[in-house]
N, C-alpha and C positions, 0 to 999 in steps of 0.2 A: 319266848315271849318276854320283853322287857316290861317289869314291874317295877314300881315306884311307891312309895308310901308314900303319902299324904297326912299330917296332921296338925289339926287347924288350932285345936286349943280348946274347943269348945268344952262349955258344962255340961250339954246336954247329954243324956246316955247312951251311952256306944253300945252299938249292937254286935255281938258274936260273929258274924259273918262279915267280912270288910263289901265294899261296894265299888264293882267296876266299872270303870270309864276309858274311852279314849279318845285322846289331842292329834291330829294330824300323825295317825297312823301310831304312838307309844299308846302303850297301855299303863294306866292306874288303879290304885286300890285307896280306900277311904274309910274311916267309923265314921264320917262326918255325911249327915243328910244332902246337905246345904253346901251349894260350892260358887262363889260369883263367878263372871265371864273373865275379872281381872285375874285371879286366881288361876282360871284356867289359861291367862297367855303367859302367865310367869311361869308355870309350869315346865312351857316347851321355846321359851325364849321369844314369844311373840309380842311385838310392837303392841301396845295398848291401844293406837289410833287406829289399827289393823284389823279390819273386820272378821267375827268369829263366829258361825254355822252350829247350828244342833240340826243333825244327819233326822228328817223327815220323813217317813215313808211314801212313796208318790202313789195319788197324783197330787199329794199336797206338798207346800212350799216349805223347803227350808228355815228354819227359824232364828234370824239374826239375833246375835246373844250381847246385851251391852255391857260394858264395865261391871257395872251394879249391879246387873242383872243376878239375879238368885235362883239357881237351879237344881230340882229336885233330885239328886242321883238315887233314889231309891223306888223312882216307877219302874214297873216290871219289868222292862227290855232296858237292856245296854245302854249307854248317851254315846253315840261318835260323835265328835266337834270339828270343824276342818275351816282350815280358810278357802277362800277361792281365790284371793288375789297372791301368788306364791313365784319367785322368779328361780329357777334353779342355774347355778353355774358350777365351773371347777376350778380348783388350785390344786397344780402337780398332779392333776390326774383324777384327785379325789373332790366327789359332790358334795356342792352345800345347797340348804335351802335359805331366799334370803326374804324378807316382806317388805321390800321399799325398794320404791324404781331406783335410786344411787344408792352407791357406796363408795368407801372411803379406802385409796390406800391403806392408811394404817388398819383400817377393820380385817383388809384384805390379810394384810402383817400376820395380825392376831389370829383369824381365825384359820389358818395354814401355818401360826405354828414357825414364821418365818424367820429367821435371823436379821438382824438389822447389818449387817455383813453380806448378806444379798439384796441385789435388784428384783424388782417384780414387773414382770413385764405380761401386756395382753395379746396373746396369740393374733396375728394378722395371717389374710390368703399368705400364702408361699412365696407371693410374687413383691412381697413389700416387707419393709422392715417391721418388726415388731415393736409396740408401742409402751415405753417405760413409763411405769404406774408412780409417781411419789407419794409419798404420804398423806398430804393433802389434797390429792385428787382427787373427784367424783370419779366414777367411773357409771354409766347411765346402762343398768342390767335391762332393760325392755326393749331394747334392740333387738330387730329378730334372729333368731336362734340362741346357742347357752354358751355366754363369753368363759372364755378358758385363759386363767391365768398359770403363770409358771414363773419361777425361782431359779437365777444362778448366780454365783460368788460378783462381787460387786468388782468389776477392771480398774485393774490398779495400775495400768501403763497406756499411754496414748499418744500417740502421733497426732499432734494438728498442724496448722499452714499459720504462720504469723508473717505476714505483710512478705508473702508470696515462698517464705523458707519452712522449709519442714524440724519444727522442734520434735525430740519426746520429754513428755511430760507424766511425773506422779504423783496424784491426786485426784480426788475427787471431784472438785473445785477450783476453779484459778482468777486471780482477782486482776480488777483493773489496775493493779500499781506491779504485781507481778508481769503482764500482757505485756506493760509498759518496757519493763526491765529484757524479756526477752526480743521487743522489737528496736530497742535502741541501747541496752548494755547499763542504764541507769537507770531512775526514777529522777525526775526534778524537782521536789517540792516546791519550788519559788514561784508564789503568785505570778508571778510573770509568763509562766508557764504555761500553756495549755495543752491535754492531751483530747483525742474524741478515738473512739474504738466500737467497733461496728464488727458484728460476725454473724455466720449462716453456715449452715449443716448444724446446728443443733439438736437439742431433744424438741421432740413436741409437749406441750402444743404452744411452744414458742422458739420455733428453730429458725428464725432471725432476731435480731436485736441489736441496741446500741448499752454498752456500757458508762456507766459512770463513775468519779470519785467514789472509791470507800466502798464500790459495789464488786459482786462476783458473778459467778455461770458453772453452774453444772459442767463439765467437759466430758465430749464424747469425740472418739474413736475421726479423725479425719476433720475436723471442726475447722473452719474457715475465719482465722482475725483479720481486720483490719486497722494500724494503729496509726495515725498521724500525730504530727509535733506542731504546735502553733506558738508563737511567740506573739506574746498580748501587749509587748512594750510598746 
């Protein structure tokens, strides 16, 4: 049984025997009477906007607990609290519990523990590519069934097509004044110049586009450029 102490501060006098409670399945201990609803979602890492339960006995109604709410832990039976609105998924195998229909790449990062040296990608049928998570991604958990993400080292070597020739390329990233350089052997700077650069096989969820001056792209694995030369004179 996982225990936790609990203590608030207070003046009032602690009684000899602590007082148990339980959040979404952990167990606590308290000298303290008095415990609010905020208290109790910081406890177990719950969203404050995140609605919070005192466990009922039926056929009466569950009793919604608010922020401020102040609740007695020293009536004579137990307090169990729980949410009801709770999404569960996995990273690498291992379950989390999460309280908000999206999440975030980087939360993803963080709460798996990931390396910034690996990709995070969301498990797809068998039949399709799997779908890389960045860091500022939503990713929308109320989907039906429990999204499964997973972790591997981030590809440091890549084959793509530049205006129909097969480069390889190492990085990450590749910009529009590099794109430029491997489909024509230079960069031109001279206003007179113009380049337009266009590519497809991408990452989603924008795996077409058109690049610009001074701009880059993600590079994946077979990636399709297209670069033309326009002379503006």
């Amino acid at each position: 049984m996982d225990l936790h102490n609990l203590h608030t501060g207070s003046d009032t006098p602690t009684p000899k025997i602590p007082l148990k409670f339980v959040v979404e399945g952990k167990h606590f201990e308290t000298f303290e009477q008095y415990i609010t609803g905020a208290e109790l979602k910081r406890l177990v890492g719950i969203p404050l906007e995140t609605e919070l339960y005192l466990s009922i006995s039926k056929p009466y109604q569950d009793e919604l607990i608010d922020n401020d709410t102040q609740i007695n832990l020293a009536r004579p039976e137990m307090e169990y609290f729980f949410t009801k609105k709770k999404l569960q998924f996995f990273i690498n195998d291992v379950p989390f519990i999460w309280y908000k229909q999206y999440i975030q790449g980087a939360q993803i990062r963080e709460l798996g523990n990931i390396s910034d040296q690996d990709d995070i990608f969301l498990d797809i049928n068998p039949n399709w590519e799997d779908d890389l998570i960045l860091d500022d991604e939503e990713v929308d958990l109320a989907r039906p069934g429990n999204e499964r993400f997973f972790s591997k080292p981030k590809t440091k070597q890549f084959k793509i097509i530049v205006n129909a020739r097969q480069h390889e390329w190492t990085g990450e990233n590749i910009s529009f004044e590099q794109l430029v350089v491997l489909a024509f052997g230079s960069y031109d700077p001279n206003p007179g110049k113009g380049y337009t650069i266009t590519y497809s096989r991408g990452w989603h969820p924008k795996p077409e586009g058109t690049l610009v001056k001074g701009t880059e792209v993600r590079v994946k694995n077979k990636m399709i450029f297209d670069v033309t030369a326009t002379d503006k004179s």
